[in-house]
KEZA-173111 format. One record per residue: x negated, y negated, z of N, C-alpha, C in turn; residue in three letters. Coordinates in steps of 0.02 Angstrom, whole numbers, plus 50000, padded with zeros to 5 digits. Layout:
KEZA-173111
SITE    n_px    n_py    n_pz   ca_px   ca_py   ca_pz    c_px    c_py    c_pz   pake
SITE       X       Y       Z       X       Y       Z       X       Y       Z    Ala
...
end
This chain:
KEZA-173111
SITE    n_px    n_py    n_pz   ca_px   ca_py   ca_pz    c_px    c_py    c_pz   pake
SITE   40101   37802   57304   40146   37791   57248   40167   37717   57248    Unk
SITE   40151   37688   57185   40183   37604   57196   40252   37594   57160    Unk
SITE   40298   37553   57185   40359   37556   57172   40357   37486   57125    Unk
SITE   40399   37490   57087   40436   37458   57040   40451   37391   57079    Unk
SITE   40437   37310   57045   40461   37256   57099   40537   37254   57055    Unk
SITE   40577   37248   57104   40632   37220   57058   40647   37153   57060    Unk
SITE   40673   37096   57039   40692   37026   57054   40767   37012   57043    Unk
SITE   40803   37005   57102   40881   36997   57099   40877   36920   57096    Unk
SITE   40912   36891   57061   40949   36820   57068   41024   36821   57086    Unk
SITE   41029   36772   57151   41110   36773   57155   41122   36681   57153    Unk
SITE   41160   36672   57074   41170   36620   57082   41226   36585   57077    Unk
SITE   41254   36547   57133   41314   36520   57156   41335   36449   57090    Unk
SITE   41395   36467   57066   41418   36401   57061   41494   36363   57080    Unk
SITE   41467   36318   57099   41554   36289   57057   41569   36228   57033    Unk
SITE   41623   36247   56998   41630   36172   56939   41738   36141   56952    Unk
SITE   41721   36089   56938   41778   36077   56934   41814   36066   56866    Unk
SITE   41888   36086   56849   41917   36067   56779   41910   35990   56761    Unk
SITE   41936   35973   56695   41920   35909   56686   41965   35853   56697    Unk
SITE   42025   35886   56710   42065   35850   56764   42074   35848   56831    Unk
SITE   42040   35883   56854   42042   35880   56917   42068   35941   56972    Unk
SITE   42126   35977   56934   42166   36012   56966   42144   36069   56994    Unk
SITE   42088   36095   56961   42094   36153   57005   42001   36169   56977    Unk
SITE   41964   36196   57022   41916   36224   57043   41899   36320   57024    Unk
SITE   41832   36299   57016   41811   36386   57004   41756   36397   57003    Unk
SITE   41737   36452   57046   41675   36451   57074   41640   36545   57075    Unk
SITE   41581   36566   57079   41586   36617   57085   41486   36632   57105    Unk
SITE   41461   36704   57065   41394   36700   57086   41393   36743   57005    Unk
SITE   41312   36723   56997   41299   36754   56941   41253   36799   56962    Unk
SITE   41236   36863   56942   41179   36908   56975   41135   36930   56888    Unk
SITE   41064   36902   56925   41027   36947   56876   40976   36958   56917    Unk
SITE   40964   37035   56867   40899   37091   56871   40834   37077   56822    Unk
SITE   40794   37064   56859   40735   37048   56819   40769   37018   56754    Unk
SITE   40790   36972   56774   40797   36896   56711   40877   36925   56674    Unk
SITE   40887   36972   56689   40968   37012   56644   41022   36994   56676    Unk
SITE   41056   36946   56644   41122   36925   56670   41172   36982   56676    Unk
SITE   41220   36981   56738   41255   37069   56735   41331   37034   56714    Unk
SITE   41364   37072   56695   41430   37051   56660   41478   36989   56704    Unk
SITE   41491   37034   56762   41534   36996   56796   41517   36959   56842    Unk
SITE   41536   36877   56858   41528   36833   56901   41577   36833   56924    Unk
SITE   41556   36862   56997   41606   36848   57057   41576   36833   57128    Unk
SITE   41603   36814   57191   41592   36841   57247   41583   36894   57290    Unk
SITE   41618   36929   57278   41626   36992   57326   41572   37047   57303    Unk
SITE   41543   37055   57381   41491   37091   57407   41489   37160   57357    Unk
SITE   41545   37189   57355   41550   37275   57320   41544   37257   57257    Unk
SITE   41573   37215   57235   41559   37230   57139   41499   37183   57122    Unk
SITE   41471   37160   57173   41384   37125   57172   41353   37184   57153    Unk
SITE   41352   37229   57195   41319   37298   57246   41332   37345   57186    Unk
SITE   41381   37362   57178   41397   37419   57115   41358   37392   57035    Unk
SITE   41364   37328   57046   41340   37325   56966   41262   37307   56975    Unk
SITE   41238   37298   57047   41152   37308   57025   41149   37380   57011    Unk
SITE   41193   37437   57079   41162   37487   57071   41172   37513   57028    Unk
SITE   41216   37518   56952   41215   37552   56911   41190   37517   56857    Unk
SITE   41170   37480   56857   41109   37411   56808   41054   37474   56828    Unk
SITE   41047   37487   56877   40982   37526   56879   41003   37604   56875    Unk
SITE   41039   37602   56848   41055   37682   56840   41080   37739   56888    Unk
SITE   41103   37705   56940   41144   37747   57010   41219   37757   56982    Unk
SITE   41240   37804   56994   41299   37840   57018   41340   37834   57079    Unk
SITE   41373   37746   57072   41405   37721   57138   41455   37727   57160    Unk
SITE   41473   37759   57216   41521   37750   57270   41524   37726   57312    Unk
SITE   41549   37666   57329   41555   37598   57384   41642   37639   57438    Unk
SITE   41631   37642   57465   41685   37629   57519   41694   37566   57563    Unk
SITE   41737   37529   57541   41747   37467   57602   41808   37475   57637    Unk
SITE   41790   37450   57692   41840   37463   57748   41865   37396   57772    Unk
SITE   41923   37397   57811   41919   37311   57843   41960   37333   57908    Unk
SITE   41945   37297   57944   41967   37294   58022   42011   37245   58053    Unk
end
């Protein structure tokens, strides 16, 4: 059985305002060339919005120690 390739892009930016004051930065994720809504950092809402880009039914539990 041959599987499907998928192609993730994770792409980082950051920019600064035009005065100077303050900074903003984040990651953009696309699926085979499809930009996904939200640009952010964090690992879980990376993770949740490939897997339901592809049609999963996600439940992430994060924990912290």
């Amino acid at each position: 059985m041959t599987k499907e390739k998928i192609k993730i892009e994770l792409l980082e930016y950051t920019y600064d305002c035009g005065d100077g004051c303050c900074t903003n930065y984040g990651t953009i994720t696309k699926i085979n060339g499809v930009e996904l809504e939200c640009h952010n950092q964090d690992t879980e809402t990376i993770l949740r919005e490939i897997l339901e880009h592809l049609g999963y039914d996600v439940e992430i539990e994060t924990s912290y120690e």
